[in-house]
Backbone as a chain_set.jsonl record, in Angstrom:
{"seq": "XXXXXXXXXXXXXXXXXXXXXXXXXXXXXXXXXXXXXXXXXXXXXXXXXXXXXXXXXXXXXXXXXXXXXXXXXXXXXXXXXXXXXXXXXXXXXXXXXXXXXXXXXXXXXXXXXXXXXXXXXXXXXXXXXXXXXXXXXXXXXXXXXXXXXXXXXXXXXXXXX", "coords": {"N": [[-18.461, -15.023, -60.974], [-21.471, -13.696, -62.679], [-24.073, -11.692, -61.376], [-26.209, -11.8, -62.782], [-26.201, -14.981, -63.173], [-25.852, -15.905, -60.92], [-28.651, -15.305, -59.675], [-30.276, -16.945, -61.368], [-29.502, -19.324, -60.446], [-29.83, -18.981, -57.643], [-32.641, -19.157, -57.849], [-33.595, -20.909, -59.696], [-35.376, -23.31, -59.236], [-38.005, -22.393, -58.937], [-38.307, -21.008, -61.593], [-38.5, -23.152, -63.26], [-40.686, -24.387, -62.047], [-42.407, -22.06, -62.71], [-42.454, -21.732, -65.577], [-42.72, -24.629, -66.449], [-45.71, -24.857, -65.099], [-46.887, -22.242, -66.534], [-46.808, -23.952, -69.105], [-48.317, -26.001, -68.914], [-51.115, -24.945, -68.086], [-51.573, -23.078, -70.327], [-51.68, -25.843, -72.612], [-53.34, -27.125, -71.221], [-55.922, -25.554, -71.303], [-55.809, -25.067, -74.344], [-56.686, -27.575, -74.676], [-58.945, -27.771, -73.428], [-60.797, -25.384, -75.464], [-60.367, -26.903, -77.929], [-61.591, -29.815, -77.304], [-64.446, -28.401, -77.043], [-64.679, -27.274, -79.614], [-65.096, -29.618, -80.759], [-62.876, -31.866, -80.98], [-60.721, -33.676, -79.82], [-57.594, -33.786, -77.59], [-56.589, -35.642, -76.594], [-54.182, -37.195, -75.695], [-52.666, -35.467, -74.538], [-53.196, -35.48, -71.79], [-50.864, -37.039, -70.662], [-48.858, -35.956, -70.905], [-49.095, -33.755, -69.595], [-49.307, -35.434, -67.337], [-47.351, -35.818, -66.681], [-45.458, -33.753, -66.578], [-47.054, -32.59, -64.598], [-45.523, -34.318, -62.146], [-42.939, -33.605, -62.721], [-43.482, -30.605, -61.811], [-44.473, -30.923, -58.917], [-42.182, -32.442, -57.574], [-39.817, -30.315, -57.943], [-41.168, -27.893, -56.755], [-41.399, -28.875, -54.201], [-39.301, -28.338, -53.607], [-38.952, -25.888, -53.963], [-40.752, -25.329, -51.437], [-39.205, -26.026, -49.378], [-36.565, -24.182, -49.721], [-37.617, -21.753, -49.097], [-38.978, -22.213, -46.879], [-41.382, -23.26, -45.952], [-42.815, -25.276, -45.315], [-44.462, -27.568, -43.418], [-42.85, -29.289, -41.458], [-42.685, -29.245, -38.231], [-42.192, -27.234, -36.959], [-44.005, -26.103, -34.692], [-43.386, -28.013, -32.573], [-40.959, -27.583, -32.219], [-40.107, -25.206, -31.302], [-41.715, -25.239, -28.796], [-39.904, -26.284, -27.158], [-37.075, -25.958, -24.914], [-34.727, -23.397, -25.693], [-31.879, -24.099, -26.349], [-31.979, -27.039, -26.926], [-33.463, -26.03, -29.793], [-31.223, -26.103, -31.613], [-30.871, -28.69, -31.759], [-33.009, -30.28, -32.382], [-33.501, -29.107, -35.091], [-31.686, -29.856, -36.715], [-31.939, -32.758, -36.278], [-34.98, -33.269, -37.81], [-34.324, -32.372, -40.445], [-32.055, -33.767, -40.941], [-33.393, -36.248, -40.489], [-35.152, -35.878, -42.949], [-33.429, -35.536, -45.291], [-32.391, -38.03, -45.522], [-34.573, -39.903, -45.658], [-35.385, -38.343, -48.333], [-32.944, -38.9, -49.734], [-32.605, -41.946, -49.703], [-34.875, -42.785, -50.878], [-33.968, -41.401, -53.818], [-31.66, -42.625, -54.022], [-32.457, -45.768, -54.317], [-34.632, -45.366, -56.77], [-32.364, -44.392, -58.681], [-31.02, -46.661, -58.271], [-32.761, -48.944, -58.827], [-35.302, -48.651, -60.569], [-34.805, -46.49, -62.135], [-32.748, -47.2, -64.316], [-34.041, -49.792, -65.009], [-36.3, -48.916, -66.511], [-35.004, -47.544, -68.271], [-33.583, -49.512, -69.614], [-35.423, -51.366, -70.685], [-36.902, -49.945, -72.074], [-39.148, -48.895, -71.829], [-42.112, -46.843, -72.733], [-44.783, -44.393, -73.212], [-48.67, -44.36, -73.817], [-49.517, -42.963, -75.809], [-48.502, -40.557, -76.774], [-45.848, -41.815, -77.127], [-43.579, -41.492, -75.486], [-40.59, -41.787, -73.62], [-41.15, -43.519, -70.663], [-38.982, -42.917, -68.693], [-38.362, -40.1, -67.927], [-40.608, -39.454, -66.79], [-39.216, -40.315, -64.362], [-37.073, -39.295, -64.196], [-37.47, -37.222, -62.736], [-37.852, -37.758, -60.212], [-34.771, -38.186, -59.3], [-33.524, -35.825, -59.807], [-35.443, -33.456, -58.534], [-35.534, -34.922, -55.983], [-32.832, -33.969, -55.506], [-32.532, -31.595, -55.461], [-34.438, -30.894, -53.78], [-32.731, -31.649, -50.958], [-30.598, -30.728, -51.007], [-31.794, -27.891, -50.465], [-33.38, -28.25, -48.019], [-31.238, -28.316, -46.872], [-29.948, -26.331, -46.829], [-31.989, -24.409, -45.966], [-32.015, -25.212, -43.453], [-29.453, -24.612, -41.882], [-30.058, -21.656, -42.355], [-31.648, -21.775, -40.635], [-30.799, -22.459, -37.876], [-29.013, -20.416, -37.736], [-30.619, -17.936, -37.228], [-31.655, -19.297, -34.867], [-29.145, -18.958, -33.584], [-28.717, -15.61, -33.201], [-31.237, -15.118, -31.651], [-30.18, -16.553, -28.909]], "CA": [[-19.744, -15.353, -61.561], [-21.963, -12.922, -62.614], [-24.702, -11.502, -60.304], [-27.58, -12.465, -63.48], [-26.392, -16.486, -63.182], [-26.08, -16.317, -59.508], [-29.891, -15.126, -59.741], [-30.536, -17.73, -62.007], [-29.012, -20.538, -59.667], [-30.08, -19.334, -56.664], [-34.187, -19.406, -58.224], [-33.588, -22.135, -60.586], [-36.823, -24.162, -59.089], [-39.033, -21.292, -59.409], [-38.376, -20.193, -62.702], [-38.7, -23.769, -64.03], [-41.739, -24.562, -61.657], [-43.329, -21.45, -63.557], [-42.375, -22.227, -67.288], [-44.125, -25.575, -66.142], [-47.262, -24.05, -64.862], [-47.525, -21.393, -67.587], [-47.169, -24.375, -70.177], [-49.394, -26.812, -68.368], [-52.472, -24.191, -68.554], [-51.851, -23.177, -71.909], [-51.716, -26.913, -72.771], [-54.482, -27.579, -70.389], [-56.562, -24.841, -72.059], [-55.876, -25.59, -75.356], [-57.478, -28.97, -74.708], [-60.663, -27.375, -72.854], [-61.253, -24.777, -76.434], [-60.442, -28.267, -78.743], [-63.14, -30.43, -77.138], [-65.875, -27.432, -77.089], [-65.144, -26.975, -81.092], [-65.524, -30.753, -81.365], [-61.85, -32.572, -81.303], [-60.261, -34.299, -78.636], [-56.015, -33.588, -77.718], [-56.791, -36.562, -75.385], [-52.768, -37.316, -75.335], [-51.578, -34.42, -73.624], [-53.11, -35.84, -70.214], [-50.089, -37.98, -70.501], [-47.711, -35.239, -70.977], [-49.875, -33.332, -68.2], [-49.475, -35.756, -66.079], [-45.407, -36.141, -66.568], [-45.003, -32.545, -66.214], [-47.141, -32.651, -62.917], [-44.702, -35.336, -61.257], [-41.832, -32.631, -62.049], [-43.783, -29.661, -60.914], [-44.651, -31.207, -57.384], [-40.395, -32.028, -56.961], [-39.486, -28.965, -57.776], [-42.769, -27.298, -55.886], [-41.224, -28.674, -52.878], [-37.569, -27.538, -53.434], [-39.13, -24.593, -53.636], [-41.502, -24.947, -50.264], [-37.724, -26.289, -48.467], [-36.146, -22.903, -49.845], [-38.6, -20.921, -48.495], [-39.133, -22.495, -45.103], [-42.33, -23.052, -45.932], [-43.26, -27.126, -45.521], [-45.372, -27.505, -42.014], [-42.116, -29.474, -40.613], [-42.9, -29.426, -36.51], [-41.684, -26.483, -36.111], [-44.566, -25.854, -33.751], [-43.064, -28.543, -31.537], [-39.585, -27.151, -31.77], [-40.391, -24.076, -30.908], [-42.107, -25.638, -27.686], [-38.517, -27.078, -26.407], [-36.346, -25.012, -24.353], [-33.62, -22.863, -26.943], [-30.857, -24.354, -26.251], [-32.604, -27.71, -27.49], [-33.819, -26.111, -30.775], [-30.659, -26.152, -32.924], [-30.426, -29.613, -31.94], [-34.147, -30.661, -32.889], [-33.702, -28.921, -36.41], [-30.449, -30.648, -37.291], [-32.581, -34.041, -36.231], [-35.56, -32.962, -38.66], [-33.133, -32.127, -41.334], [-30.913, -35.187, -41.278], [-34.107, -37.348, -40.913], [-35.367, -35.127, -44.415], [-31.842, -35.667, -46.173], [-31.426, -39.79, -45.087], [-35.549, -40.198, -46.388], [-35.339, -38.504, -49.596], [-31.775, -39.523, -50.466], [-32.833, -43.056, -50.081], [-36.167, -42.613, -52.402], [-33.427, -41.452, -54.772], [-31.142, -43.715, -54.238], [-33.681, -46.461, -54.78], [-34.787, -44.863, -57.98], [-31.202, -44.561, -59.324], [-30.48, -47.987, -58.458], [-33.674, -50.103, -59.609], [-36.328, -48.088, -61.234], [-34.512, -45.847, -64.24], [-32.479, -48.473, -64.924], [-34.794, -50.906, -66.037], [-37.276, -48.16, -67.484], [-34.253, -47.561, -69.502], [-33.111, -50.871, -70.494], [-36.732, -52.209, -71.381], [-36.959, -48.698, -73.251], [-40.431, -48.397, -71.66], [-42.823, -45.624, -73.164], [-45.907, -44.186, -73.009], [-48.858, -45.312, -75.03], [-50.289, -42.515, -76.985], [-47.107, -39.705, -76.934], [-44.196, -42.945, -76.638], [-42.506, -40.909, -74.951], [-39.94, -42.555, -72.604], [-41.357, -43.615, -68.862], [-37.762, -42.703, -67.768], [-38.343, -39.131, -67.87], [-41.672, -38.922, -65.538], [-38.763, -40.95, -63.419], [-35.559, -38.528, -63.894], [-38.045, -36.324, -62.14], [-36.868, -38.041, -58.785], [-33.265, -37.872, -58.56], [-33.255, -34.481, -59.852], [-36.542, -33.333, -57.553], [-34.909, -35.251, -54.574], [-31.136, -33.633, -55.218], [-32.821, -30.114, -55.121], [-35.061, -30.706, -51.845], [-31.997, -32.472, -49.884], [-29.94, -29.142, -51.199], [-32.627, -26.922, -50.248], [-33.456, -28.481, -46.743], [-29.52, -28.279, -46.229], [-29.761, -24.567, -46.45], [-32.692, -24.074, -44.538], [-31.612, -26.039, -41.941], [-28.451, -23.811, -42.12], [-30.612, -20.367, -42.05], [-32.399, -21.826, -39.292], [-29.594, -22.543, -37.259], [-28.178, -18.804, -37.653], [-31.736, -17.012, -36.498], [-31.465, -19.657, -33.399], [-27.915, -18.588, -32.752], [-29.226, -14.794, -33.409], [-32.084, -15.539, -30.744], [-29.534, -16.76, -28.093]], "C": [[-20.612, -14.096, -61.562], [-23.123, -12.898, -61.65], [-26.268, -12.177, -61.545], [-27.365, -14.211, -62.932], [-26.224, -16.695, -62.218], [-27.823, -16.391, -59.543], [-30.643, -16.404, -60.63], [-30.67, -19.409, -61.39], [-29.762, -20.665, -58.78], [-32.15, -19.71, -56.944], [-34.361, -20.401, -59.482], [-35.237, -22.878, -60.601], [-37.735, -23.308, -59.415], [-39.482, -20.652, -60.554], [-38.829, -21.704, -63.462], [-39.865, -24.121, -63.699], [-42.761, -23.241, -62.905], [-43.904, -21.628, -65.012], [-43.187, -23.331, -67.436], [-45.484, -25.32, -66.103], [-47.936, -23.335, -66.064], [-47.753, -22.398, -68.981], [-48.165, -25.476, -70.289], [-50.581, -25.973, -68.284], [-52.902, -23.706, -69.592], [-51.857, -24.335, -72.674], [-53.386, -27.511, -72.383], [-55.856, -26.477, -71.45], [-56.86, -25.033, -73.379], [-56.909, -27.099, -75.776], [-58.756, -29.048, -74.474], [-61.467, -26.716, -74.874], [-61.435, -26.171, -77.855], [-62.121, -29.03, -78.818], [-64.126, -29.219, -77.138], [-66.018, -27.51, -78.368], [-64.828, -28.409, -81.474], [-64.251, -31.96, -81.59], [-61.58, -32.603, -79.996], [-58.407, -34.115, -78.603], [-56.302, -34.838, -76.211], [-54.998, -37.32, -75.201], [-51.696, -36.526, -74.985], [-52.371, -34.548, -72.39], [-51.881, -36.726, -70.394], [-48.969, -36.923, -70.246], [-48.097, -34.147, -69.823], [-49.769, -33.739, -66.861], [-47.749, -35.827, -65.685], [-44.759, -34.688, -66.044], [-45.514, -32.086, -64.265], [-46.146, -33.488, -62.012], [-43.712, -33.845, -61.264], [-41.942, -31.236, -61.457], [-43.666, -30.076, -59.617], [-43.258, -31.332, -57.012], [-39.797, -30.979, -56.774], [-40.417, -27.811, -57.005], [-41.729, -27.853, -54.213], [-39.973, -28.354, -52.656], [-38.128, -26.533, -52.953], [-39.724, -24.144, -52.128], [-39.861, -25.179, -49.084], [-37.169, -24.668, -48.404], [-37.024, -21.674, -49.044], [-39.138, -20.794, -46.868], [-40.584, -22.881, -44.846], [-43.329, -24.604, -45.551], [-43.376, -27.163, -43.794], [-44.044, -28.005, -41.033], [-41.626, -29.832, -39.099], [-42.614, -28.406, -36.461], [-42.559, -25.897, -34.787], [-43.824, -26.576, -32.678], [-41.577, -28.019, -31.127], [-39.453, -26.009, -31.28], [-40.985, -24.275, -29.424], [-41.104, -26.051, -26.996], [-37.972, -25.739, -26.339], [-34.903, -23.944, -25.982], [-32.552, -23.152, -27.272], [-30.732, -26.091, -26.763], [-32.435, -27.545, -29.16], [-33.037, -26.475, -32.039], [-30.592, -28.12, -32.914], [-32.079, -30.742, -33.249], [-34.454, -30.281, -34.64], [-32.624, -29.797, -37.22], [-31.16, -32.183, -37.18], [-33.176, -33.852, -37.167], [-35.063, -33.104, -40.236], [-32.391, -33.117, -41.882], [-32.102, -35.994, -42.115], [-34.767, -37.284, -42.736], [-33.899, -35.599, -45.184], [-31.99, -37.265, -46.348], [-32.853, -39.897, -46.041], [-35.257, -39.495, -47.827], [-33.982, -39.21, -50.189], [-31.845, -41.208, -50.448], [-33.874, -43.685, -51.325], [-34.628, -42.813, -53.889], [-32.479, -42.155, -55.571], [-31.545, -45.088, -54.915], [-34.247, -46.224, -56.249], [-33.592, -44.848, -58.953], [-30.321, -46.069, -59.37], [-31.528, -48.708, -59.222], [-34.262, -49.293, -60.558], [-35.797, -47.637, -62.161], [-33.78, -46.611, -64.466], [-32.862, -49.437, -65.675], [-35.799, -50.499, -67.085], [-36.185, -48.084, -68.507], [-33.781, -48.691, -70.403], [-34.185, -51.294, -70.977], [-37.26, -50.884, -72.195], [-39.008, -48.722, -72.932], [-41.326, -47.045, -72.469], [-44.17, -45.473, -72.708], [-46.734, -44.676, -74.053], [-49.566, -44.444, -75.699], [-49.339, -41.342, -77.625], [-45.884, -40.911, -77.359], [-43.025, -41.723, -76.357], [-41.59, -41.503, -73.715], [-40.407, -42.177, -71.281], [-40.461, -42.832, -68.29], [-37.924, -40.974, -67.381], [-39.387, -38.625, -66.92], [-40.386, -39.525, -64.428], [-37.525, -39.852, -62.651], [-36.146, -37.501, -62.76], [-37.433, -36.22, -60.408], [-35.551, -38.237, -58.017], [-33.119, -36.535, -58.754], [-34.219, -33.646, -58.608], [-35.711, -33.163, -56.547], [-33.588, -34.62, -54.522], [-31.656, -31.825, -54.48], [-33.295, -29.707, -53.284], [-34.126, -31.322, -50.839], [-30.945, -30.995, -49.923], [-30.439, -28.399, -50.051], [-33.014, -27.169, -48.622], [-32.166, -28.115, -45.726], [-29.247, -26.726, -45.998], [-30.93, -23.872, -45.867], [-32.554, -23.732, -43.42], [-30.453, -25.044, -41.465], [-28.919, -21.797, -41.373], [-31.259, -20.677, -40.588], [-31.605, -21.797, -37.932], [-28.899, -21.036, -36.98], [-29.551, -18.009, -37.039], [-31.736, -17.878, -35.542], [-30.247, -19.091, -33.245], [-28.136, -17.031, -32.705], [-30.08, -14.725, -31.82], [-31.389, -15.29, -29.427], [-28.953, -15.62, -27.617]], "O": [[-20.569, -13.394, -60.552], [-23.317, -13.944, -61.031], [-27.169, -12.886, -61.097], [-28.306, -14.717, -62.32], [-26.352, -17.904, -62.031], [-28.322, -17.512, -59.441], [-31.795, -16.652, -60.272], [-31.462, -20.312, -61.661], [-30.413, -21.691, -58.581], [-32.768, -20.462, -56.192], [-35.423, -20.474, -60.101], [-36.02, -22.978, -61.546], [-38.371, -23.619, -60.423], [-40.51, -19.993, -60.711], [-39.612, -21.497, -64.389], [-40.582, -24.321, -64.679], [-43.604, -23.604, -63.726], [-45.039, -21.666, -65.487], [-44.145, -23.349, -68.209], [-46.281, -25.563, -67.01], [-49.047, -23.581, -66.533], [-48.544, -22.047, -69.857], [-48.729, -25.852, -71.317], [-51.461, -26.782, -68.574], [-54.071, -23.702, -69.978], [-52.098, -23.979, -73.827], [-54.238, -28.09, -73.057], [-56.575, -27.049, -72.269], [-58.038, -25.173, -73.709], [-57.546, -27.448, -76.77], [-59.576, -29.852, -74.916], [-62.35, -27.35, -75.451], [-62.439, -26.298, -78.555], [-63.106, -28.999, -79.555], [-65.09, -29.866, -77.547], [-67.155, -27.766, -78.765], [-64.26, -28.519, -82.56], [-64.531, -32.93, -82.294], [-62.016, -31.829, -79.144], [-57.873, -34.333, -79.691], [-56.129, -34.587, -75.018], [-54.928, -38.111, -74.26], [-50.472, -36.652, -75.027], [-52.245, -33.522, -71.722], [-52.394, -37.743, -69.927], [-48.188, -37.132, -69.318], [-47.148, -33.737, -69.155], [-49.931, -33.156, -65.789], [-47.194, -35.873, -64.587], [-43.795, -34.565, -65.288], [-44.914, -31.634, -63.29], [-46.117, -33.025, -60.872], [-43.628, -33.097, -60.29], [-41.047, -30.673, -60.826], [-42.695, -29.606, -59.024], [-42.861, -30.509, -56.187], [-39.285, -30.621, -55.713], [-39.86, -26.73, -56.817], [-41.51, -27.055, -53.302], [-39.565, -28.094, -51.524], [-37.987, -26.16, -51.788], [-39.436, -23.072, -51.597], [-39.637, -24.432, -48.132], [-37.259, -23.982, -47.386], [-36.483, -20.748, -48.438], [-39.487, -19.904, -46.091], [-41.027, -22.857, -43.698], [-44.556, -24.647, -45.632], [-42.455, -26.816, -43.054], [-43.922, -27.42, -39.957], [-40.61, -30.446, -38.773], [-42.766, -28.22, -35.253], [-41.948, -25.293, -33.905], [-43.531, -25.85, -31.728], [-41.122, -28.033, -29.983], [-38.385, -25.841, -30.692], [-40.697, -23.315, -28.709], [-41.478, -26.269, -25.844], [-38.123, -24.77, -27.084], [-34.594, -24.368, -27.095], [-32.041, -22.704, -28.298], [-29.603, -26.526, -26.987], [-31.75, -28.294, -29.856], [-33.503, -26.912, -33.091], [-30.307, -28.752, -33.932], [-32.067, -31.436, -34.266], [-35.282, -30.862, -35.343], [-32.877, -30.33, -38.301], [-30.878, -32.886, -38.15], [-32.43, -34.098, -38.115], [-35.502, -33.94, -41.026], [-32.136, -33.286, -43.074], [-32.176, -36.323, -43.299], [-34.839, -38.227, -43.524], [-34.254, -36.636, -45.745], [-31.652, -37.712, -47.444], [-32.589, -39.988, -47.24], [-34.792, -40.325, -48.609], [-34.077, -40.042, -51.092], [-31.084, -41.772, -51.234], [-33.767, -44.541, -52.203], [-34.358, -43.787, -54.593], [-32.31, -42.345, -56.775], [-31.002, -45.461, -55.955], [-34.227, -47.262, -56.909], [-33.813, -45.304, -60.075], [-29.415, -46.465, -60.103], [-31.184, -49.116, -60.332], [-33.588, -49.22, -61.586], [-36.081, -48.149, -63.244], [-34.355, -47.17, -65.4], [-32.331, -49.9, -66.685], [-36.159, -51.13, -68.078], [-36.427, -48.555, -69.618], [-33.653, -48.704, -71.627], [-33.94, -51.791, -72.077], [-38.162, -51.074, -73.011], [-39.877, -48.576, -73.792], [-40.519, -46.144, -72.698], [-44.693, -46.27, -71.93], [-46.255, -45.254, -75.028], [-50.446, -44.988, -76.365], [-49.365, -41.157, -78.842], [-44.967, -40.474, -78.055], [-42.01, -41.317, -76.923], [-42.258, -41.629, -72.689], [-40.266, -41.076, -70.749], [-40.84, -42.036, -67.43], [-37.447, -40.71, -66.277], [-39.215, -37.579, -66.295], [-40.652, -39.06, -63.32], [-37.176, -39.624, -61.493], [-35.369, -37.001, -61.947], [-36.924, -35.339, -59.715], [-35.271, -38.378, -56.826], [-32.547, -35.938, -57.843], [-33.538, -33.196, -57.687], [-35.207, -32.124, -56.121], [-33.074, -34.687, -53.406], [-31.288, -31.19, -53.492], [-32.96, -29.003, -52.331], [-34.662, -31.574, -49.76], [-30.643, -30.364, -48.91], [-29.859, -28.236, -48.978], [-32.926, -26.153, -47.932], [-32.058, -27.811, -44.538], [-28.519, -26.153, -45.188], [-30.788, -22.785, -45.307], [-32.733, -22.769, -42.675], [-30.716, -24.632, -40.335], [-28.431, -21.083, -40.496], [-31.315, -19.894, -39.639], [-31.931, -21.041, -37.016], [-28.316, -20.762, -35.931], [-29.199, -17.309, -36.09], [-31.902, -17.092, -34.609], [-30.421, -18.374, -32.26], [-27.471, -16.78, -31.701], [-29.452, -14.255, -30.87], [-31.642, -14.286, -28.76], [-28.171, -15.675, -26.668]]}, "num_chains": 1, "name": "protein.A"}
């Protein structure tokens, strides 16, 4: 594999979190200069708000990847060292078992029926299901991303020791 689509893989969330961002303010903007010269784009809060659901999933892949999500580590860091790998692997699991049930949950009831009742929105109709896909994809990334954390974390405690 090349070293560009490794780079690509391994920052996947980041690059799409941005493309998001950069098109949600030029969107968002667009809508501020509209209403001042007298017209309303009052149906891109809908598409504003669909794109926010998949920023924040991917927003926290990205805070998992990073190490960056508050976590306890204050308290784990308070337990003896020989403790800690065990207290992150707890953390970790309990992170993995909670979102993978959300998603689960979501892949069993929720897009399912958004899809079969062909739900939409009401001024875009743009299919519900898609503010929804947000959460199995979201949740696959941050159960990933916690998994290799958890992983790095584990190697700077054995490092430590």
């Amino acid at each position: 594999m090349s070293a560009r689509i490794t780079w690509y893989l391994a920052n996947g969330e980041e690059i799409l979190c941005a493309g998001i961002m950069t098109f949600m303010t030029l969107l968002g903007f667009g809508n501020v200069v509209c209403r001042y010269l007298g017209y309303s784009l009052a149906y891109t809060e809908e598409l504003l708000v669909m794109l926010m659901v998949w920023l924040t999933l991917l927003g926290a892949a990205v805070g998992f990847k990073r190490r960056a999500h508050l976590g306890l580590s204050y308290f784990r860091e308070l337990l003896p060292l020989r403790f800690q790998p065990t207290a992150e692997l707890c953390t970790t699991g309990l992170t993995v078992i909670t979102v993978g049930l959300v998603v689960y949950l979501c892949l069993r009831y929720h897009l399912p029926d958004e899809i079969a009742m062909r739900t939409t929105t009401s001024a875009l109709d743009i299919p519900i299901a898609w503010y929804t896909a947000a959460i199995p994809v979201g949740g696959a990334m941050v159960m990933l991303r916690a998994i290799q954390a958890c992983r790095r974390s584990l190697a700077d405690l054995k490092e430590e020791s």
